[in-house]
N, C-alpha and C positions, 0 to 999 in steps of 0.2 A: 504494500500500500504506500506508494510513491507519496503520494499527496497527501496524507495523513501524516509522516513523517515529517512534510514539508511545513505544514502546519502547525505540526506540533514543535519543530525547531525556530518557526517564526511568534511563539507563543500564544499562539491563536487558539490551541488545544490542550489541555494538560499535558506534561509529558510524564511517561511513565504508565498510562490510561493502555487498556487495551481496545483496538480499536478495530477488532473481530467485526463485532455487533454491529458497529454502523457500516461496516461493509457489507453484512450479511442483509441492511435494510436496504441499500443502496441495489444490491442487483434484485432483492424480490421488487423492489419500485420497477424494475429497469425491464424485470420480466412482466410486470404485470402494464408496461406500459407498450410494451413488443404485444402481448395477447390481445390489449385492447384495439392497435392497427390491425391485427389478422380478422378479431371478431366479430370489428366495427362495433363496440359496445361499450362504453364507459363500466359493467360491468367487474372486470377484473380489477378496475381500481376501488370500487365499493369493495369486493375481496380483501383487497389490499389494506385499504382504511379500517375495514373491520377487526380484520385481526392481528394487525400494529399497534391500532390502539386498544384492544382488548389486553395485549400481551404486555405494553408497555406500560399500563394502569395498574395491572393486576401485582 
């Protein structure tokens, strides 16, 4: 993660922070943003919202 590094040495981010987790958001956005051109449907972003913020609350 280039740019998290990048980030985190311009002290924009904690350093020392693992930064697994917002990569792991960053490609489910990224897939559910690719599904929603294939299925023409806002759809997989509802998915997306639901269970981001379901996870990230809980």
């Amino acid at each position: 993660m280039v740019m998290g590094a990048f980030s985190q040495a311009q002290g924009e981010l904690p350093a020392g922070k693992d930064l697994g987790v917002a990569a792991a958001l960053i490609d489910a956005f990224e897939g559910a943003v690719t599904r929603a051109k294939v299925e023409r449907s806002r759809s997989p972003f509802d998915s997306f919202k639901g269970f981001v913020l379901s996870a990230l609350v809980a």
